[in-house]
N, C-alpha and C positions, 0 to 999 in steps of 0.2 A: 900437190900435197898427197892426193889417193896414190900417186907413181910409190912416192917416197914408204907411204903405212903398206904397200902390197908389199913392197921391195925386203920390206923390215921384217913383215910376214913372212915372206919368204924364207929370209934368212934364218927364222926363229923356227921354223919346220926343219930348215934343212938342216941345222945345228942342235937340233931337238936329239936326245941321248937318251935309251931307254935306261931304265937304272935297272938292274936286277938285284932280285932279292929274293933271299934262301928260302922264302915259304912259297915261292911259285914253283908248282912242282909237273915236270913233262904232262901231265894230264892236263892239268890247271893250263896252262899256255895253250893247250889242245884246243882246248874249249874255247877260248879267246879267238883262235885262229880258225876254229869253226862258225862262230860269232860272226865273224869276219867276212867269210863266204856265205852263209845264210843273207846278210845283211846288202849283199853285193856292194862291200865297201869300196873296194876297187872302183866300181861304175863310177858310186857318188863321188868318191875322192873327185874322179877325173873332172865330171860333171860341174862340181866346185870349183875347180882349179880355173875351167873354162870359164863360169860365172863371174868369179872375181879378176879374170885375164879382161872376159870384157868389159864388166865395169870400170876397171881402173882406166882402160884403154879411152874412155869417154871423156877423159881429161886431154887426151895426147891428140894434136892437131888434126884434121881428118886425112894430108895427106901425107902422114905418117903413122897412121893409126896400123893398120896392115901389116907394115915392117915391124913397129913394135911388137905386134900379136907374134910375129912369126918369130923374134928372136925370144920372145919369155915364153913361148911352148918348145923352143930347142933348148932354152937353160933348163927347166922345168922338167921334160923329158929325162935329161940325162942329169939332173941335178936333186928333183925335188920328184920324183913318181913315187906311183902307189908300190912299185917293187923296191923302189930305195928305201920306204917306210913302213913298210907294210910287218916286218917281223918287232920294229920298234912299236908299230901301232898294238899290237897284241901283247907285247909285255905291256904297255900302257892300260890294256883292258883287266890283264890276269893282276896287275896291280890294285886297280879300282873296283874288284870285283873278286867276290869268290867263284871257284869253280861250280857252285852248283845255283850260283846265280846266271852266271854264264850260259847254265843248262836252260834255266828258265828263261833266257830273254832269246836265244834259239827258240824255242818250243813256240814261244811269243811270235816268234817272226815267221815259223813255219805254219801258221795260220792265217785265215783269207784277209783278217785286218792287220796282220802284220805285216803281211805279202802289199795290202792296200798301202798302208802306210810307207811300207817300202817305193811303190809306185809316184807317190803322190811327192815324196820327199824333195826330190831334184826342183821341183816347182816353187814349191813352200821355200826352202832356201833361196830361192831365185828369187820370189816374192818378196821375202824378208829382206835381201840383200836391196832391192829397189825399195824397200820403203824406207829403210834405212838411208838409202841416198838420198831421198828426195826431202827426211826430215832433216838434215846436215846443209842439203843445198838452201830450202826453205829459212836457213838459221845460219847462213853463211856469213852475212854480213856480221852477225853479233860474235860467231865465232872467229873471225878474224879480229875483232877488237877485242878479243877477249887472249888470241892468241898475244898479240901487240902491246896488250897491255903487261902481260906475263914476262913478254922478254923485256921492254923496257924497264920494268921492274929489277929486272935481273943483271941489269950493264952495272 
């Protein structure tokens, strides 16, 4: 089931299309894609990428687990990276944000708690992404009856 939601995820990133729109203006996207490298979005992306690679892979028998890692960081690589997304990610930003919000969440991030917070992030996702597991695993039985119940409903 985690193969199948990462899989989906996947697809929904790499199918993800940035929309542009006439009031983002070359500055405006500047600042997004300064945003970007302040935040060393690249890292995190990666760092995520790898977090969710491994979690999913905890489903996938152990001795297959390996193979699997190693073919979804080749798709991934050349499918789903922070260079295939990364100019979509900042139309994303300059969308959700004005340019001089832009300015301030830089300025934000170019100080010692935002450099901290920077630091700490890869963790806190990691953490988060395990506690999330373990509430799901804790509640698996009910969610499989509850998946069971949904489709049987639906034949």
């Amino acid at each position: 089931m985690k193969l199948k939601l990462l899989i989906i995820a996947l697809l929904f990133c790499a199918g993800a299309r940035a929309q542009t729109t006439p009031d983002i203006t070359p500055a405006h996207l500047k600042a997004a894609e300064d945003l970007l490298k302040v935040t060393q979005a690249d890292m995190l992306f990666k760092q995520n990428m790898g977090t969710m690679l491994k979690q999913a892979s905890t489903n996938i028998p152990e001795d297959k687990r390996a193979k699997f890692i190693e073919v979804m960081n080749t798709f991934v690589a050349k499918y789903v990276s922070w260079e295939t997304l990364r100019d979509q990610m900042a139309a994303a930003y300059a969308k959700e944000f004005t340019a001089a919000e832009l300015k301030g969440l830089i300025a934000f991030y170019s100080t010692d708690l935002g450099k901290k917070l920077l630091a700490k992030q890869p963790a806190l996702v990691s953490k988060g992404a395990e506690i999330g597991q373990q509430m799901v695993q804790s509640h698996q039985v009910e969610l499989q009856q509850m998946m069971e119940a949904a489709f049987k409903d639906s034949k």
